[in-house]
N, C-alpha and C positions, 0 to 999 in steps of 0.2 A: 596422484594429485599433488602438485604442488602450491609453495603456501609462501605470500609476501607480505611480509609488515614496515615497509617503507617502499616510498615510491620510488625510487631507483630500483629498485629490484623486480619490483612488478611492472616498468616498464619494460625491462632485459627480457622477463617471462613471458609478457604480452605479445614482443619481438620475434621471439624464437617459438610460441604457436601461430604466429601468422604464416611461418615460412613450412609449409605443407611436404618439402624434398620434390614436390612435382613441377616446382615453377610458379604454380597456382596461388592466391592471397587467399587464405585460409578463412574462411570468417567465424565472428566471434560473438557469445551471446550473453548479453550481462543479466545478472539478477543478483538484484539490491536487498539487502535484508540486513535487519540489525538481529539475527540471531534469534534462539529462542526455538529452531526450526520445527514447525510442524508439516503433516502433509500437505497445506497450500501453499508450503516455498517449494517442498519436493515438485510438487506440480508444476511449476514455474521452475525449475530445473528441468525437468523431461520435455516441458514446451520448448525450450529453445535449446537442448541436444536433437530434438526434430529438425530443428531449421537451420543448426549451424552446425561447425565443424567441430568447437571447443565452447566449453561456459568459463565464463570467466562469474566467481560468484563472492558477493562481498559480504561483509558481517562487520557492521560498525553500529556499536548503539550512539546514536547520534546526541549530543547534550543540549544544541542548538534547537532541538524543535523541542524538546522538552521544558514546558513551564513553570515556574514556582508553584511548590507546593505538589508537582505531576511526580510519578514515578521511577524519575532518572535511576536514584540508588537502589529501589527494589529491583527493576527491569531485571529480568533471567538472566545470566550469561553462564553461558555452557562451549566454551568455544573446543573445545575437548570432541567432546558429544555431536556440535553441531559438523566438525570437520568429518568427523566418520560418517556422517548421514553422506555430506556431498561426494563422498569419495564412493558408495555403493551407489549413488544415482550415474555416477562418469563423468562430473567434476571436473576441468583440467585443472582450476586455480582456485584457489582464497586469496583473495585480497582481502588481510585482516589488518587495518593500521590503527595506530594508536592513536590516543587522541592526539596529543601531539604531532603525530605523522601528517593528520589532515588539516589541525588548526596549528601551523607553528606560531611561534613569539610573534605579536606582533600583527596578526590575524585581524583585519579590519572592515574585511568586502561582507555586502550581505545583500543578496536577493530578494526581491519582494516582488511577485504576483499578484498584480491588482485586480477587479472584476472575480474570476473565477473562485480566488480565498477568502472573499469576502462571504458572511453567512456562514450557516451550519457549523460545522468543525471552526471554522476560521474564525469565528465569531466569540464559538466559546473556549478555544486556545491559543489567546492575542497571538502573534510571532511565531506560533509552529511551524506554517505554511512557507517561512521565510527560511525557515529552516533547513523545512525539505528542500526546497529551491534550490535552495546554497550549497548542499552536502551531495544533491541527486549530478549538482553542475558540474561539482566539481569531478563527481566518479565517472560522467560524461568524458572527461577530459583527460582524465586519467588513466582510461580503460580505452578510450574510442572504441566502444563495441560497433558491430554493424545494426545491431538490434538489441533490446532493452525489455526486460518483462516484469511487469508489474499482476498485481493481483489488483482484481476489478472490485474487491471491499472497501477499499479507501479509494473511492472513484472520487470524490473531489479532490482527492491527493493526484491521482491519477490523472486531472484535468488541468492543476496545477506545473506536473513535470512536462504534459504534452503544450502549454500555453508557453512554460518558460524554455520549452527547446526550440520551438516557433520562432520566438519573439529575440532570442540572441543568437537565430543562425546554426544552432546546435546539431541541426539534423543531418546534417554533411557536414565535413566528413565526421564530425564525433560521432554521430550514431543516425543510422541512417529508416531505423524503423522504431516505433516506442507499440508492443504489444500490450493492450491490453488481456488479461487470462481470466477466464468467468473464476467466481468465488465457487472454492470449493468446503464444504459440508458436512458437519457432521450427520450421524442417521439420521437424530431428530430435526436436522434444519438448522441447527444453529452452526452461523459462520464460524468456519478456523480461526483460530487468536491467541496469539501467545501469552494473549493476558486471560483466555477462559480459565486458566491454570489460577488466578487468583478464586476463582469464584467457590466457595462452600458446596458440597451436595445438593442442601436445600436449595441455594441460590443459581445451581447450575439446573437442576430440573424447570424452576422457575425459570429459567433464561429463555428455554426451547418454543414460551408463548412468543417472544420476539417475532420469528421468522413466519410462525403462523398466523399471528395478526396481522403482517405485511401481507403475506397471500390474497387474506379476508378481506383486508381494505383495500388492494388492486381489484379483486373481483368485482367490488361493491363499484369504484369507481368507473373501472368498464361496463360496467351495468348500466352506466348512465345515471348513478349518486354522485350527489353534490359534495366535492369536495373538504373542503372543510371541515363539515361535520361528521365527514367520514375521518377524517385525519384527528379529529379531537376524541370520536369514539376508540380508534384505536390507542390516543393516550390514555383513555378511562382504563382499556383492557389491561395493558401494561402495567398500570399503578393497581389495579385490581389482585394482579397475579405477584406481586412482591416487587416490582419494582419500583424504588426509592424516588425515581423522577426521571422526565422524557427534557430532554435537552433541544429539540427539534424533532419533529416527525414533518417532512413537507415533499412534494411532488414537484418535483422543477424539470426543464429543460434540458434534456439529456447530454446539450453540446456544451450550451451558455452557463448551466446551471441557475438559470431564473425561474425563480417561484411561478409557476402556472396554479391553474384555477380549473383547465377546462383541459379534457385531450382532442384535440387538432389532427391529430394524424401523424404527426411528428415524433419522432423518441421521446421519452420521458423517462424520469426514475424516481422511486419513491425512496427517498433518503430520510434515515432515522437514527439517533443517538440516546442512550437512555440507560441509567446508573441503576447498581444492581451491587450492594451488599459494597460497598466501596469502588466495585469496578466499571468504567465504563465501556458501553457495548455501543459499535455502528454496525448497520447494513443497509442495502440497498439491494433493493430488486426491479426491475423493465416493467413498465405498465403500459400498456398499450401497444 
């Protein structure tokens, strides 16, 4: 595996795995990660050595979706660590840049996705979304994968990259496919996160009611229960079982992300966010 911390060089690198010796355009599969890697990046690494020729795989902890007062300086950085993971998965690159690499002097553009960032996540981390935009575009561009793989835990992240690669043309030739990858799981159900590493014993057994109070309240609500009170009972649960406070718990529209009420027949997802011992936890699971 080889490894670019400026983009002149990971352009040269990108150059020379496109050209396969057979004549053939070689394609190329990105996955975006700021580090920290657990098994749901590895995952997203084995997805797109399936479907491509090369991964191209980056590690930037990003400072622009990070907001006052959020994590920046704690965030893990293991890039050590994390380069030998990608190198036993088959890896061809790191693209690791510095911040400087991505933001030089002078650095002025900024992305903003309207409609889909708005709520949830976007609501209670002003300017994150703007962030991702801004950082996801630029690795678009940078990289021109053919395909792009994300994890489906930050699905309104997720809704956000597939809105802003739409809406500026991104998908040819910068990348031509944006994979979503199901969330992958601990035993007990609690989603991968490279912030679970903050959580205490206590607070991490406590966690594992997350996932199954999601289960309980999709149930309830294919059952033909009313909403709402199903979505308020599962905050009762939550706060019941040690955690500090639910940030949203809501049922929306699995394209739009708009707050439904009722199932229609249409995708939906139950999206929830909710703090626990200082940490904050999301997940989302398909109901209906």
């Amino acid at each position: 595996m080889q490894t670019a911390h400026t983009l002149d060089v990971l352009r040269k690198l990108v150059a020379s795995l496109r050209e396969d010796g057979s004549g053939e355009r070689a394609t190329i599969g990105l996955v975006p990660t700021m580090g920290a890697l657990h098994e749901g990046h590895l995952t997203l690494v084995r997805r797109a050595r399936e479907r491509c020729d090369h991964v191209v795989a980056s590690i930037f902890v990003n400072p622009t979706q990070f907001g006052e007062g959020e994590d920046l300086d704690a965030y893990p950085r293991q890039l050590e660590e994390d380069a030998a993971m990608l190198q036993r998965e088959g890896c061809s690159l790191l693209w690791a840049p510095t911040v400087e690499a991505m933001y030089p002097q002078g650095f002025v553009t900024n992305i903003s996705v309207s409609k889909v960032s708005e709520g949830y996540c976007g609501a209670d981390r002003p300017g994150h979304f703007d962030g991702v935009a801004t950082v996801v575009c630029k690795l678009f561009n940078q990289v021109q994968p053919d395909m792009a793989f994300f994890g489906e835990k930050d699905f309104q992240q997720l809704a956000v990259i597939r809105a802003m690669a739409r809406d500026l043309d991104l998908t040819l030739p910068h990348v031509h496919q944006i994979i979503g990858v199901p969330t992958v799981r601990e035993a007990d159900g609690l989603a991968m996160s490279s912030r679970n590493r903050y959580l205490s014993s206590e607070h991490r057994a406590a966690a594992a009611t997350l996932p199954r109070a999601m289960k309980e309240a999709i149930a309830r609500i294919e059952d033909g229960q009313e909403v709402p009170p199903t979505l308020a009972a599962l905050e009762d649960e939550l706060l019941s079982a040690g955690f500090d406070s639910v940030d949203y718990a809501a049922l929306a529209d699995a394209s739009s992300l708009a707050p439904i009420d009722t199932l229609s027949g249409a995708a939906a997802r139950l999206l929830v966010a909710a703090r626990i011992g200082g940490t904050r936890l999301i997940d989302n699971m398909a109901a209906g």
